[in-house]
C-alpha positions in Angstrom: 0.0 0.0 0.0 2.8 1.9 1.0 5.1 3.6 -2.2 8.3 6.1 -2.4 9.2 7.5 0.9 6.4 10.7 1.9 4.0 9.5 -1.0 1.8 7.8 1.6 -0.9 5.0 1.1 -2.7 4.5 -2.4 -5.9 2.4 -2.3 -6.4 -0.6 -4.5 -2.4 -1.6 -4.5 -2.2 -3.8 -7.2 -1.1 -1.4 -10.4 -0.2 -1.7 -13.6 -1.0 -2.8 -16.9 -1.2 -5.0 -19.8 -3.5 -7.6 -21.7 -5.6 -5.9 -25.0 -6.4 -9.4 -26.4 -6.5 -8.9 -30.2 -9.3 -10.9 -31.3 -8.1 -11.0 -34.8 -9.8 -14.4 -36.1 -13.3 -12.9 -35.0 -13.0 -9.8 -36.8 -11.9 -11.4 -39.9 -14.8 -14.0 -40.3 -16.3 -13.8 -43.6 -20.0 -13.4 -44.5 -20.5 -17.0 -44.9 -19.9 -17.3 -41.3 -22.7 -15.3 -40.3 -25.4 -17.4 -41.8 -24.5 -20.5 -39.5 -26.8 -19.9 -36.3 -28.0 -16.9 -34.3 -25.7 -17.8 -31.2 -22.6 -17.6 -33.4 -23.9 -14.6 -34.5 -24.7 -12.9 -31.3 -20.6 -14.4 -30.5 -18.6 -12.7 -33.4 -20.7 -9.2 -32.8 -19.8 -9.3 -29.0 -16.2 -10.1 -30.0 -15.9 -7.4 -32.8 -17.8 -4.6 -30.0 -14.6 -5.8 -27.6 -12.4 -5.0 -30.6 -13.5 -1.8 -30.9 -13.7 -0.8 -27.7 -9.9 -1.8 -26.8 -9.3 -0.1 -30.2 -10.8 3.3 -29.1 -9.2 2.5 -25.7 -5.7 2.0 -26.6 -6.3 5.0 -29.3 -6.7 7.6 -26.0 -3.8 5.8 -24.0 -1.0 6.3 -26.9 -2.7 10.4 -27.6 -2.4 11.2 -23.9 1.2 9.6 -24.0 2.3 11.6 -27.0 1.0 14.8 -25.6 2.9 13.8 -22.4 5.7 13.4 -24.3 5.5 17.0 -25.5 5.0 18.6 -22.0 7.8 16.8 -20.7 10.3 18.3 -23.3 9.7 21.7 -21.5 9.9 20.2 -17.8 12.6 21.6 -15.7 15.5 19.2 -15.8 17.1 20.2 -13.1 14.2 18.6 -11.0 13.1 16.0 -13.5 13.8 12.0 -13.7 12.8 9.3 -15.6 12.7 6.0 -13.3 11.4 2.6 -14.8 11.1 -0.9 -12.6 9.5 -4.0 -11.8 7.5 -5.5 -9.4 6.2 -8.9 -8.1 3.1 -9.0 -6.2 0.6 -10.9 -4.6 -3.2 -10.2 -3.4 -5.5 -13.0 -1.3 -8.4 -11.8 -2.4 -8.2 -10.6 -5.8 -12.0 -11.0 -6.5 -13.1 -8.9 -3.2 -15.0 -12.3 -2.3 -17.6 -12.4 0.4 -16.4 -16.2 0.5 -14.1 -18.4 -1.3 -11.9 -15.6 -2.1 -9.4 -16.1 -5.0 -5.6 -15.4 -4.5 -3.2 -14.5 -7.5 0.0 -13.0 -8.2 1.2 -10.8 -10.6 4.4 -9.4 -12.6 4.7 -5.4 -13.6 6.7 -3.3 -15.1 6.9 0.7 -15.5 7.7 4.2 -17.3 7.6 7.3 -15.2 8.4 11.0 -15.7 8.8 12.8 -12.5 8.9 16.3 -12.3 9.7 17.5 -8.5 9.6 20.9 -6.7 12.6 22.6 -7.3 13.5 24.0 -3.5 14.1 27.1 -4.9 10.6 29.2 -4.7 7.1 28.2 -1.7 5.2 27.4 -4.7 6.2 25.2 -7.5 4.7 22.6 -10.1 5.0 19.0 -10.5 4.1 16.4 -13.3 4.3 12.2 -12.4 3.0 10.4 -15.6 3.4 6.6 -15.4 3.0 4.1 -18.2 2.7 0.4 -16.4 1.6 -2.9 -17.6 0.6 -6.1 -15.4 0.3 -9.5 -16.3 -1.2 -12.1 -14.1 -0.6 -15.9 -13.4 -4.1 -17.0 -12.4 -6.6 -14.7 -13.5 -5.3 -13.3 -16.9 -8.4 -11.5 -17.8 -7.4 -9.4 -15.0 -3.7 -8.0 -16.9 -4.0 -4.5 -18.0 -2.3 -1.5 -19.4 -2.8 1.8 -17.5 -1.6 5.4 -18.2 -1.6 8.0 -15.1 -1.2 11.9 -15.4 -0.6 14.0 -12.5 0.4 17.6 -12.6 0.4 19.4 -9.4 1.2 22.5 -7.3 3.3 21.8 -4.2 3.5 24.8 -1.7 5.9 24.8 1.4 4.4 27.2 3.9 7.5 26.3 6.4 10.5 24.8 5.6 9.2 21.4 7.3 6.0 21.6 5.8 5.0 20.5 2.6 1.5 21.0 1.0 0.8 19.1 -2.6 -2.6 19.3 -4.6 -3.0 17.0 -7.3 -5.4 16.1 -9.8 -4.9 13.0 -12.1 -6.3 11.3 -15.1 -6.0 7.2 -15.6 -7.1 5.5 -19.1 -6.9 1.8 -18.2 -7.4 -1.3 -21.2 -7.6 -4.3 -19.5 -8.1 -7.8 -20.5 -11.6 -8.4 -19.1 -13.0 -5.3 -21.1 -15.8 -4.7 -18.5 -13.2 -3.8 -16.0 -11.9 -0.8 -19.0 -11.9 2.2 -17.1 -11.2 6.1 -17.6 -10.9 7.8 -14.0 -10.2 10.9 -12.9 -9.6 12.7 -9.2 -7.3 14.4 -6.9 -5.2 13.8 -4.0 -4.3 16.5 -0.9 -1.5 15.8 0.6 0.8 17.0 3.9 3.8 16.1 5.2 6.2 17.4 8.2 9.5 16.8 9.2 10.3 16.0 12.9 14.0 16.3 13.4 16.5 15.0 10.6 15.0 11.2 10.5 11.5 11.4 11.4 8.8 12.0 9.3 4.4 12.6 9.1 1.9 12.7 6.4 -1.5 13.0 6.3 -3.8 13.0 2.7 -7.1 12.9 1.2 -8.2 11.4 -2.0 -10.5 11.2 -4.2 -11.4 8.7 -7.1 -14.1 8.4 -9.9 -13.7 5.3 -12.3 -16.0 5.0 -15.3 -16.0 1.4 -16.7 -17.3 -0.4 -19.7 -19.5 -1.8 -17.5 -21.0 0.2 -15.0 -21.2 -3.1 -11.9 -17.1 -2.0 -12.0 -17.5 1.7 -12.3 -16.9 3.5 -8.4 -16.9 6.9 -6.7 -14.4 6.4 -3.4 -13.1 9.0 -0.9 -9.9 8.2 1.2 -8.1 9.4 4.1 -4.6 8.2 5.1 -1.8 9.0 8.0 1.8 7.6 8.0 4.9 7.7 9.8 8.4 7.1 8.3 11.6 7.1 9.9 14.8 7.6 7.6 17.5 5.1 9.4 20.3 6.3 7.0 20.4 8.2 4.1 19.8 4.9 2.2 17.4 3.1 3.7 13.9 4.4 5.5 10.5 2.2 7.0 7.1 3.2 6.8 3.4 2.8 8.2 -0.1 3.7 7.7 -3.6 3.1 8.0 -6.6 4.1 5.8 -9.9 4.4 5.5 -11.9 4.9 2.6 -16.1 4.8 1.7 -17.1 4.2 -1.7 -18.7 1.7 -4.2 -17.1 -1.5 -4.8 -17.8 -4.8 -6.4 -18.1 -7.9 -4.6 -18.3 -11.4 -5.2 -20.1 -14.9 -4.5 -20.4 -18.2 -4.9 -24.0 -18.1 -4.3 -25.9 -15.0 -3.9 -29.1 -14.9 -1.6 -32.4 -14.8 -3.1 -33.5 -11.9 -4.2 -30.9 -9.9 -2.5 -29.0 -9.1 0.6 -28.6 -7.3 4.3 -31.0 -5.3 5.5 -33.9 -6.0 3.3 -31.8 -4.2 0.0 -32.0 -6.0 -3.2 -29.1 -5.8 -5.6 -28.4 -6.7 -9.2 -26.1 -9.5 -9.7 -24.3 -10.1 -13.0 -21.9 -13.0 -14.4 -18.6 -13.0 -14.5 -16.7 -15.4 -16.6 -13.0 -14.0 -15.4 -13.8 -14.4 -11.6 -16.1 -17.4 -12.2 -19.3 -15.7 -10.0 -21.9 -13.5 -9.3 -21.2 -10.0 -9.0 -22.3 -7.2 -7.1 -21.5 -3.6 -6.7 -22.8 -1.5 -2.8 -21.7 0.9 -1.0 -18.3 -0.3 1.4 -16.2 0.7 4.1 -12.6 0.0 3.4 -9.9 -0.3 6.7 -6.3 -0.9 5.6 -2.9 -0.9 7.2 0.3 -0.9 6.0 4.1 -1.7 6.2 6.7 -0.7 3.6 10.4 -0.3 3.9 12.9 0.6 1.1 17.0 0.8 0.4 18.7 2.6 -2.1 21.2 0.1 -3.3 23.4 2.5 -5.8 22.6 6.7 -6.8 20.6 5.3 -9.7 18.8 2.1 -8.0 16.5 1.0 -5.4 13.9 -1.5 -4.2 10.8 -1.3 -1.8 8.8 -3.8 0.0 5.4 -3.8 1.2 2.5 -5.0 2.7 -0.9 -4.5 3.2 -3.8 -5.9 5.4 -7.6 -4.6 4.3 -10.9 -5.2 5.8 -13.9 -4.4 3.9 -17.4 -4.3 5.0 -20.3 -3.8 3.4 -24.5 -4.7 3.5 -23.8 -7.7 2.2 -20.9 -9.0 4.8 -17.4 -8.5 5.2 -14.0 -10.0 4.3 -10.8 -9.4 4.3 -7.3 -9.9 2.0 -3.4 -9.6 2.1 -1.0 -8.4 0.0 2.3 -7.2 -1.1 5.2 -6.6 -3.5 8.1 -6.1 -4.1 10.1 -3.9 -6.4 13.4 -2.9 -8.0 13.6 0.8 -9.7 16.1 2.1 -12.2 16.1 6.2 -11.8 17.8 8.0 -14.8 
């Protein structure tokens, strides 16, 4: 859950990006295909509407990107780094089951353009824009391919206090093409420095995903502390808790007739990637974190982390684990 020293908590750890299945042999079917039966039919139209979506999808990921591209040619360089990494991970409940939860793990890797505060004025700008892809071992309808933009305004009141605001944009592609997504939201975020070593942040965050499919789609709010403590100038530990309110999806093996908790009905809907019936309702969301990280050489460093979230919700609670860890080239 934990990231970067002073980044603080981001919900929903797993990141990053990969799978737009090309469904080539569908889209190429000739005519005389068409005439064999209504349900082949109904297949090859579903198939070609998943074409064109991750079509129109990746179309947005690779404009954003370019115009990235162009706004970073004018960043401050003097302040700016490119870092690019990898990270293994793992999460116990991948499918946010009420029971029978499903584990998985997963294998990343990542572009970023960071664009600091200088130190030099109160009030400066700063850009993140991360390219990221994920694959993963179980569940590969899960993989995706995710683009984040973040410019910024940091302002530094007092020379151990540091204010960042923070809107983003995320265009996600990912295999299952119900779980596509365009987000958008902000982030507030505080930190103080108590003596050389010790450090405090505090941050508020706001999320709202619009998927293909709208059981997937969510509006979240989040607010995290943390605590770090710099043991060197190489190595520093972290930990934090958060708590978040929002929609979510759920899962089950069997939902109840006609509905669940406290007399609300719900619409379920199919999934083939998790197997189950799915729900979306409103959630609490507890987590708490650990992460520590070592900067091996100038250019490269690793973290590790892990995370421990509760969710509850009308229709009962559960729980999941994870981690990952990571190894970061900075040039």
């Amino acid at each position: 859950m934990a990231i970067r020293s002073g980044n603080g908590l981001l919900p929903d750890p797993p990141a990053a990006a990969a799978a737009l299945v090309p469904f080539r042999e569908a889209w190429e079917v000739g005519p005389e295909a068409w005439a064999v039966g209504k349900d082949k039919k109904f297949h090859l139209l579903d198939l070609k509407n998943k074409v064109t979506f991750l079509k129109k999808t990746a179309f947005k990921i690779v404009f954003i990107y370019i115009s990235c591209l162009f706004a970073f040619l004018f960043a401050s360089r003097a302040s700016a780094e490119w870092e690019t990494g990898a990270k293994i991970g793992f999460d116990s409940n991948i499918d946010r089951a009420i029971d029978n939860e499903q584990s998985d793990a997963y294998l990343s890797a990542s572009l970023s353009f960071l664009r600091g505060p200088s130190g030099e004025s109160r009030v400066d700008w700063t850009l993140a824009a991360t390219l990221e892809g994920s694959l993963f071992f179980r569940l590969t309808d899960l993989s995706y391919g995710a683009l984040t933009l973040a410019p910024g305004i940091t302002l530094i009141p007092h020379r151990v206090w540091t204010i960042n605001l923070s809107p983003f944009f995320q265009a996600k592609g990912v295999g299952d093409s119900d779980q596509s997504a365009l987000a958008f939201g902000g982030k507030i975020g505080m930190r103080q420095e108590i003596g050389k070593d010790l450090y405090t942040g505090q941050y508020y965050l706001y999320k709202d995903s619009r998927a293909e499919e709208d059981i997937y789609s969510f509006i979240e709010n989040a607010l995290g502390v943390y605590v770090g403590k710099s043991w060197s100038r190489a190595f520093y530990t972290e930990i934090g808790y958060e708590y978040s309110y929002g929609d979510s999806f759920r899962t089950f093996d069997t939902p109840p007739p006609g509905g669940s908790g406290r007399g609300k009905q719900h619409r379920y809907q199919y999934s083939s990637t998790f197997g189950k019936e799915v729900i979306k309702e409103k959630v609490k969301r507890q987590s708490i974190g650990v992460s520590g990280g070592i900067d091996w050489t100038k250019y490269l460093f690793s973290t590790i982390t892990y995370t421990y979230t509760t969710i509850y919700g009308d229709s009962g609670s559960s729980s999941s684990q994870a981690g990952f860890v990571s190894l970061v080239y900075r040039f």
